[in-house]
TORKOL-4160 file (C-alpha; in steps of 0.2 Angstrom, whole numbers, padded with zeros to 4 digits, m for minus):
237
<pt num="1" X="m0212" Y="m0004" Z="m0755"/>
<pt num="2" X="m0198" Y="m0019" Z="m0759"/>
<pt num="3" X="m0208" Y="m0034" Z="m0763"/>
<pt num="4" X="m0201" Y="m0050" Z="m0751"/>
<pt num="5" X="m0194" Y="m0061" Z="m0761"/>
<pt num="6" X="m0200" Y="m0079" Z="m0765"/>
<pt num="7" X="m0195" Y="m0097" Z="m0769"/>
<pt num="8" X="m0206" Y="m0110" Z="m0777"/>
<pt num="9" X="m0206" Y="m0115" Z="m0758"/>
<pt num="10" X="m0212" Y="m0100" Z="m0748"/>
<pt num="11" X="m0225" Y="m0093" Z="m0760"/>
<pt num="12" X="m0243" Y="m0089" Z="m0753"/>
<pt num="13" X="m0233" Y="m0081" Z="m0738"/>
<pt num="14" X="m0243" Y="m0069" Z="m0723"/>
<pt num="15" X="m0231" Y="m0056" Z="m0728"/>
<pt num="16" X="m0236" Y="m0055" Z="m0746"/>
<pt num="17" X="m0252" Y="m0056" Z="m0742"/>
<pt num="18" X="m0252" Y="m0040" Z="m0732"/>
<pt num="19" X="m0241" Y="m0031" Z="m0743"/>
<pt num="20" X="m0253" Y="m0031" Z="m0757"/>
<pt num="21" X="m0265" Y="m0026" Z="m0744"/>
<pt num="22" X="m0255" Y="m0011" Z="m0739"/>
<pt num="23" X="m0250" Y="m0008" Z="m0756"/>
<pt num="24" X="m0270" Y="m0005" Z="m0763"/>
<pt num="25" X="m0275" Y="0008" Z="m0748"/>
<pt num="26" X="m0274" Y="0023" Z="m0760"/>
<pt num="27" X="m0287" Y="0017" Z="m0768"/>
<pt num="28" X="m0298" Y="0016" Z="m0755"/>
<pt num="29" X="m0306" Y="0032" Z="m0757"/>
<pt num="30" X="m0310" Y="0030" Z="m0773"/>
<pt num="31" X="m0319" Y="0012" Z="m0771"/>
<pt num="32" X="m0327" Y="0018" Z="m0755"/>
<pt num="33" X="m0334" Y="0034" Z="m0765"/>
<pt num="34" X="m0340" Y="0020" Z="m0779"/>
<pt num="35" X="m0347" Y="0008" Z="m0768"/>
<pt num="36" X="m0359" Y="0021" Z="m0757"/>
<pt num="37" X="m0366" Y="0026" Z="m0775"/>
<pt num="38" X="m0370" Y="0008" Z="m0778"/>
<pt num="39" X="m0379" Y="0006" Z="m0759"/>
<pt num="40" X="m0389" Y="0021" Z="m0764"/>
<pt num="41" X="m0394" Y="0017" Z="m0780"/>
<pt num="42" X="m0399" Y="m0001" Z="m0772"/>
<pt num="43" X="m0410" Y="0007" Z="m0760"/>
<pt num="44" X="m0418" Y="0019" Z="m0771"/>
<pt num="45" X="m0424" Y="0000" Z="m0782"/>
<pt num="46" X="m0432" Y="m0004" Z="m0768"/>
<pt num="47" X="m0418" Y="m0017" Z="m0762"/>
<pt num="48" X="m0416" Y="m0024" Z="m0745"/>
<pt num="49" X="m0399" Y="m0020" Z="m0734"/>
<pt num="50" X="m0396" Y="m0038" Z="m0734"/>
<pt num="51" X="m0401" Y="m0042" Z="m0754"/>
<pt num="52" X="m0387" Y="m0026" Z="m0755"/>
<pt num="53" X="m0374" Y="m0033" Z="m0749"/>
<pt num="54" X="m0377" Y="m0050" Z="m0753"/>
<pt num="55" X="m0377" Y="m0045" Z="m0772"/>
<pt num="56" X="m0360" Y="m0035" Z="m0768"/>
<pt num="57" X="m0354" Y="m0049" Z="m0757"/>
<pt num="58" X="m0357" Y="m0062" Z="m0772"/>
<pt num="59" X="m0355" Y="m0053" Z="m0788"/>
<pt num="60" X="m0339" Y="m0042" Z="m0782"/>
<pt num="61" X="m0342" Y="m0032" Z="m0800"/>
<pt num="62" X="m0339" Y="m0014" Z="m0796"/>
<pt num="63" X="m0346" Y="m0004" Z="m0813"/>
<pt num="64" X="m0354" Y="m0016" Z="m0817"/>
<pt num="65" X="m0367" Y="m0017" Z="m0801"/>
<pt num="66" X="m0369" Y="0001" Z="m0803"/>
<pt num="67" X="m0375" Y="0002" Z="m0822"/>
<pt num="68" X="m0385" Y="m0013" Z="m0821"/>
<pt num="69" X="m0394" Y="m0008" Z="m0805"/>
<pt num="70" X="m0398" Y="0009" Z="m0811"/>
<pt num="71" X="m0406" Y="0003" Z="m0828"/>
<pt num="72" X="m0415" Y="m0009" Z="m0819"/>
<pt num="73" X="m0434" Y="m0011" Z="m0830"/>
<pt num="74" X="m0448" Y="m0012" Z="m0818"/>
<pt num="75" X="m0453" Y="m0026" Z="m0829"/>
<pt num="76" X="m0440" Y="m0040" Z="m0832"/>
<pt num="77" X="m0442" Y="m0045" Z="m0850"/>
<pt num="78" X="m0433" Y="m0056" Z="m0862"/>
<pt num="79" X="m0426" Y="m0042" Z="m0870"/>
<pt num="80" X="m0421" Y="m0032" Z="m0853"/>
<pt num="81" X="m0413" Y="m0049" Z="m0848"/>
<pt num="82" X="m0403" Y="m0051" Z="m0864"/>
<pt num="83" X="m0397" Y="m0034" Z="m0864"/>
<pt num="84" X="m0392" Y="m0035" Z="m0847"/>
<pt num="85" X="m0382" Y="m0051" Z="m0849"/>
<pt num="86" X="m0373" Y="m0040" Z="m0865"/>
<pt num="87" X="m0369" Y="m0025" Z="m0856"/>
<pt num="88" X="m0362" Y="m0036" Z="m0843"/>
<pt num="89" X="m0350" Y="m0045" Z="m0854"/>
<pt num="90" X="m0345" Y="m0032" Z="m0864"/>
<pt num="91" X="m0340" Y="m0022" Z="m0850"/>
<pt num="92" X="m0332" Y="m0039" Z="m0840"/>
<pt num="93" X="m0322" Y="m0042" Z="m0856"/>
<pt num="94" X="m0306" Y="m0031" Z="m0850"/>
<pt num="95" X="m0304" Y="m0045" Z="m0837"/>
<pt num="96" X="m0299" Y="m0056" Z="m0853"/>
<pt num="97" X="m0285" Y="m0045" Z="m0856"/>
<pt num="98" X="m0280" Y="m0042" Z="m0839"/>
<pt num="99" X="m0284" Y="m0061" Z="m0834"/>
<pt num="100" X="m0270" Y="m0067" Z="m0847"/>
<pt num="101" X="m0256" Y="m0053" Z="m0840"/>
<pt num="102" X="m0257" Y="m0061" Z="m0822"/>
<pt num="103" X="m0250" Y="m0078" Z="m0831"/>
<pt num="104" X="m0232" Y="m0076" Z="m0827"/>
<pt num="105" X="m0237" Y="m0073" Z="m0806"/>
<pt num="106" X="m0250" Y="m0086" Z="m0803"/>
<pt num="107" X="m0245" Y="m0099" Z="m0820"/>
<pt num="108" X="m0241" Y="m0116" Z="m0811"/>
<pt num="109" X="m0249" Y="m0113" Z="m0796"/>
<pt num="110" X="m0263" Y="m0125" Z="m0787"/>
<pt num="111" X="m0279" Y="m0121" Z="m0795"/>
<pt num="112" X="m0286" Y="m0124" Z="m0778"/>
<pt num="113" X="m0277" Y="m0107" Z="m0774"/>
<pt num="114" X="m0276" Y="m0098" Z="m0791"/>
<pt num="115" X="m0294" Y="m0096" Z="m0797"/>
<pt num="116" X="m0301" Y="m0091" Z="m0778"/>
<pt num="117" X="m0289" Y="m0079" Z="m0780"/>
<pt num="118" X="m0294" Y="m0072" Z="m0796"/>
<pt num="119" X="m0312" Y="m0070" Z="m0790"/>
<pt num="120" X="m0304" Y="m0056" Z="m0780"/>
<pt num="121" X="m0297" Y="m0048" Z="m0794"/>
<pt num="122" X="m0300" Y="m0031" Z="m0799"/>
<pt num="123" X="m0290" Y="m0016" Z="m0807"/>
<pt num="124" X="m0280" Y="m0007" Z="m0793"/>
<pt num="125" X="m0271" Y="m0026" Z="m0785"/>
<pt num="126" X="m0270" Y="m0029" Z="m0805"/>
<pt num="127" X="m0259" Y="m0014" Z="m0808"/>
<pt num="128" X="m0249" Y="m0015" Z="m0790"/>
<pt num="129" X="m0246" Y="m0033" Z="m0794"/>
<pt num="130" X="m0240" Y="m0029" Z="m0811"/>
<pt num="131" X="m0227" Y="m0017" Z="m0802"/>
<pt num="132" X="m0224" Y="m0030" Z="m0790"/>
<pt num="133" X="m0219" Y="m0042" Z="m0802"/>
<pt num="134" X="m0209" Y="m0032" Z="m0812"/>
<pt num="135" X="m0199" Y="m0028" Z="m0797"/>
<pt num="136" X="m0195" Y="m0046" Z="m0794"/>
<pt num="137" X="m0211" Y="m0052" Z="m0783"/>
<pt num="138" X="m0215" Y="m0068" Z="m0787"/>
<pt num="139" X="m0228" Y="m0072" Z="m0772"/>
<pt num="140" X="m0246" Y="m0075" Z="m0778"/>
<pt num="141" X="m0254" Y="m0069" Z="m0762"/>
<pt num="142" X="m0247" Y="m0052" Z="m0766"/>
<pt num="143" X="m0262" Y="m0052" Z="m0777"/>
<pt num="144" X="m0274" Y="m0061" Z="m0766"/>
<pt num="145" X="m0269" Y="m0048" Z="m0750"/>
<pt num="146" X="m0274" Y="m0033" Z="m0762"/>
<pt num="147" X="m0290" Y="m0041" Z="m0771"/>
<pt num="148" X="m0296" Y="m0046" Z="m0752"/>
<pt num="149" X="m0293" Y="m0027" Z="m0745"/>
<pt num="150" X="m0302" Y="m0022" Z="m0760"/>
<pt num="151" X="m0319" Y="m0033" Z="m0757"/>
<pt num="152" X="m0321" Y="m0029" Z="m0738"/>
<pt num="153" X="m0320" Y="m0011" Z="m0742"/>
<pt num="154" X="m0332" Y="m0014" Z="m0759"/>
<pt num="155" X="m0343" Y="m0023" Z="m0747"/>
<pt num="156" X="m0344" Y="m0014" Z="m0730"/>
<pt num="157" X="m0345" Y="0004" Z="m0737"/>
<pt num="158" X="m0364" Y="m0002" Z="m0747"/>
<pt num="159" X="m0368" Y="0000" Z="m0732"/>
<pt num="160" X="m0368" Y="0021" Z="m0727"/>
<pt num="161" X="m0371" Y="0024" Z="m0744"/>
<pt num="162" X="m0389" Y="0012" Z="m0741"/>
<pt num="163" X="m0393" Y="0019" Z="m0727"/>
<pt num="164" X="m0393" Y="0037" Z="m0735"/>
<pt num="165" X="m0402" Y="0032" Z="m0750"/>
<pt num="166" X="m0418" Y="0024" Z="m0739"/>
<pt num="167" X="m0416" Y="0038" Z="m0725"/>
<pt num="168" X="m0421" Y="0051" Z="m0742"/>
<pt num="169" X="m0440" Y="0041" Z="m0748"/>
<pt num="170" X="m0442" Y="0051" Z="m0764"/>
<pt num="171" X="m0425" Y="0051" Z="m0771"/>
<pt num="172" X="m0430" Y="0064" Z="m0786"/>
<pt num="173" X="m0436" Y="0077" Z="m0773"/>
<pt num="174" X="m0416" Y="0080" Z="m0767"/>
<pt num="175" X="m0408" Y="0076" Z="m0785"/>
<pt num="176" X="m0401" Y="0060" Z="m0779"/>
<pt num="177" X="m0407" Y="0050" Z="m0791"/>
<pt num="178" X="m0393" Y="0061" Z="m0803"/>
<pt num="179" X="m0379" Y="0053" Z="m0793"/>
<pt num="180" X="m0374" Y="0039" Z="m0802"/>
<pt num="181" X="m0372" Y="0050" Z="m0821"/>
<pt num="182" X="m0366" Y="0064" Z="m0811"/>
<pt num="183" X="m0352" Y="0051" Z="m0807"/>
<pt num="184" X="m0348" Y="0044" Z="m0823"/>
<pt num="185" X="m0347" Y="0061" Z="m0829"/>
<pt num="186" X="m0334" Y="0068" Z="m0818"/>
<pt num="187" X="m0324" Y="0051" Z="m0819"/>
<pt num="188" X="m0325" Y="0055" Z="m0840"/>
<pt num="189" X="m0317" Y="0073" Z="m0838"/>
<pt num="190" X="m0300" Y="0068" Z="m0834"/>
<pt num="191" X="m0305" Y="0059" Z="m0849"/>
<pt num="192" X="m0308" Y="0072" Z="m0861"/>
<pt num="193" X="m0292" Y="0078" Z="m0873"/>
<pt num="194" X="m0301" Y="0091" Z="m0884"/>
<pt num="195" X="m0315" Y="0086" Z="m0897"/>
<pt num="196" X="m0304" Y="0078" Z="m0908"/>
<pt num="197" X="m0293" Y="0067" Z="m0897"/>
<pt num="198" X="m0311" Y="0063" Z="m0886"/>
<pt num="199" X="m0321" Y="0058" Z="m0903"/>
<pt num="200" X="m0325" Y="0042" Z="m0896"/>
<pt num="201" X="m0331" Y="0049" Z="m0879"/>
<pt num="202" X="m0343" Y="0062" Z="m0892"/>
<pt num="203" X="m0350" Y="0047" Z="m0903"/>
<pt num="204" X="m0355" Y="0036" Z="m0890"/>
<pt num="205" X="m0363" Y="0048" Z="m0879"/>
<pt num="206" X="m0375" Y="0055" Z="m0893"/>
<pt num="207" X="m0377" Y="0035" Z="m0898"/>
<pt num="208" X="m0382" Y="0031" Z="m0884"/>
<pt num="209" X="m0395" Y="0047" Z="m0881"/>
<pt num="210" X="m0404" Y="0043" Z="m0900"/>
<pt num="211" X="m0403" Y="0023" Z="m0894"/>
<pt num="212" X="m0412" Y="0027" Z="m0878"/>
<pt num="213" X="m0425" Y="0039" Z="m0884"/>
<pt num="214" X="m0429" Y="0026" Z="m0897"/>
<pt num="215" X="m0429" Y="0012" Z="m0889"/>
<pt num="216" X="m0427" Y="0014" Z="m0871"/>
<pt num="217" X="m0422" Y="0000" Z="m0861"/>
<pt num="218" X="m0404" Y="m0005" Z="m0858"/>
<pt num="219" X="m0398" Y="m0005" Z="m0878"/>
<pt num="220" X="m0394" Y="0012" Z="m0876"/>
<pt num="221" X="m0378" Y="0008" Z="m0863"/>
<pt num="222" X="m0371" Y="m0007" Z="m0877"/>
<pt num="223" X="m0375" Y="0001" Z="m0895"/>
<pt num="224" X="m0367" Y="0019" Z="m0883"/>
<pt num="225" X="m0352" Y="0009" Z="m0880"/>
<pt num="226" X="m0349" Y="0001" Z="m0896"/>
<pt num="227" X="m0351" Y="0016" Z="m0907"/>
<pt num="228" X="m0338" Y="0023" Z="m0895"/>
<pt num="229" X="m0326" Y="0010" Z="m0896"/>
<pt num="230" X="m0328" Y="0011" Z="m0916"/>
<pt num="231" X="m0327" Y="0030" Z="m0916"/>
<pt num="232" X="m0312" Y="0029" Z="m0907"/>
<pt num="233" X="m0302" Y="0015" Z="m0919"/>
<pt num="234" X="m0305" Y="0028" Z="m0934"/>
<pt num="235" X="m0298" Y="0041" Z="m0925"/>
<pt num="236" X="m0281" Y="0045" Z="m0933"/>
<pt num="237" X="m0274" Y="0051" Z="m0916"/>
């Protein structure tokens, strides 16, 4: 759609607030698919409905909730703790790079109204706002609109896939406990460019298989994802 235009006096408008709301509803699918995997990998760790979605409603972290969940040790040690504070920056650390290309939309604006806003922020409102602001859009709530849309999906559709997961007891006895690598998997085959091209995809998945059986724990998801990224810088392609 043509983004409405804006003056350093009508920004944070209605209209580009809906906009970007209305521009993010392909994604919906997608995120409503990710979120009912998280729900039912909450209820299969024994979490409550409401300790769920409070932990979607607070934390808003997508992947992130997911991996962490399912790795979850059924004893908390100073080890499990530290890896788990790793993995979760070292997979946040995009938001770094993507944080820095939102400059030339919210730069300048009220810090009352830019960092709430960047609370909201994940990857599909970051990639329409980009198109938005390359097509002349220069209202912040463009972004806001689409960040929103994306958090009452993230958080209300927990909710079907919660009920499912407690509804099953045993998770094992129905296979559902394969649901969350049986969904990184797929998401990795539109991924996969041939052995050569997907080198990085190949070292970090038998790192992380030799880290796990070793050590067990959550190292293997960090040490994985690192050998991967290195694999990947060496590969002349």
């Amino acid at each position: 759609m043509t983004p409405p235009s804006a003056s350093s006096t009508d920004r944070w408008t209605l209209a580009a607030f809906r906009l970007g709301a209305i521009d993010v509803l392909p994604f919906v699918p997608g995120l409503a698919g990710f979120a009912m995997a998280y729900g039912t990998v909450a209820a299969r760790k024994g979490m409550t409905l409401f300790e769920t979605l409070l932990m979607s409603g607070t934390i808003f972290a997508g992947v992130v909730q997911i991996v962490v969940l399912d790795s979850w040790p059924e004893v908390l040690t100073a080890g499990a703790i530290a890896g788990i504070v790793a993995l979760t920056a070292l997979v946040n650390a995009r938001y770094i790079m993507i944080g820095a290309t939102l400059r030339p939309l919210l730069g300048g604006q009220q810090p009352a109204k830019a960092y709430p806003t960047l609370f909201f922020l994940v990857e599909p409102p970051w990639l329409m706002s980009l198109r938005y602001y390359s097509n002349g859009g220069r209202d912040p709530a463009y972004l806001l609109g689409g960040g929103v849309a994306m958090y009452v999906v993230w958080v209300t559709t927990a909710i079907p896939g919660y009920l499912a997961g407690a509804a099953v007891g045993n998770p094992k006895q129905f296979g559902i406990d394969l649901l969350v690598p049986a969904f990184f998997v797929a998401m990795m085959v539109s991924l996969w460019r041939g052995p050569r091209r997907s080198w990085g995809l190949i070292v970090g998945a038998l790192v992380a298989a030799l880290t796990e059986y070793v050590f067990g724990g959550l190292w293997y998801l960090i040490v994985g994802a690192v050998a991967g990224c290195v694999a990947g810088v060496f590969n002349d392609d």
